[in-house]
C-alpha positions, 0 to 999 in steps of 0.5 A: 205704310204703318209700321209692322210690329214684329213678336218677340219670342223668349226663353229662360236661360241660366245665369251661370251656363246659359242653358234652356234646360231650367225649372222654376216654382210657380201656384197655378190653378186649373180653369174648368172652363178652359181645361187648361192651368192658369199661373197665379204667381211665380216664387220669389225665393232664391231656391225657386230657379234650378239649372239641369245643367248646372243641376244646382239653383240658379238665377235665371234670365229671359232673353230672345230666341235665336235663329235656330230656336225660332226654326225649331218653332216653325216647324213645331207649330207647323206639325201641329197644324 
């Protein structure tokens, strides 16, 4: 049997608290054809990251969904079905 490759779902978090609750600066542009934004480039400034819950600019890291994430997008995504 091959290997099966397994989707890693992520999320960004904040450097300082860890929450999920964050905001970023990104040029985007709308695609007609798609009806749906395109992101072009994300800023590069260190103003651009802003924590809700630190409600203060904050770096931000990407790291893997936990079990209980990864549930709520089952179930997200079931409901959309």
């Amino acid at each position: 049997m091959g290997d099966v490759q397994q989707e890693v779902a992520y999320t960004w978090a904040c450097s300082e608290c860890g929450g999920t609750d964050v905001l970023t600066e990104a040029n985007i542009t709308w695609d007609t054809y798609t009806q749906d934004w395109v992101v072009l480039s994300f800023s590069e400034a260190d103003f651009a990251d802003w924590c809700c819950d630190c409600q203060d600019h904050r770096q931000l890291h990407r790291r893997p969904l936990n079990f209980k994430e990864i549930a709520q997008v089952a179930i997200y995504k079931e409901q959309a079905a």
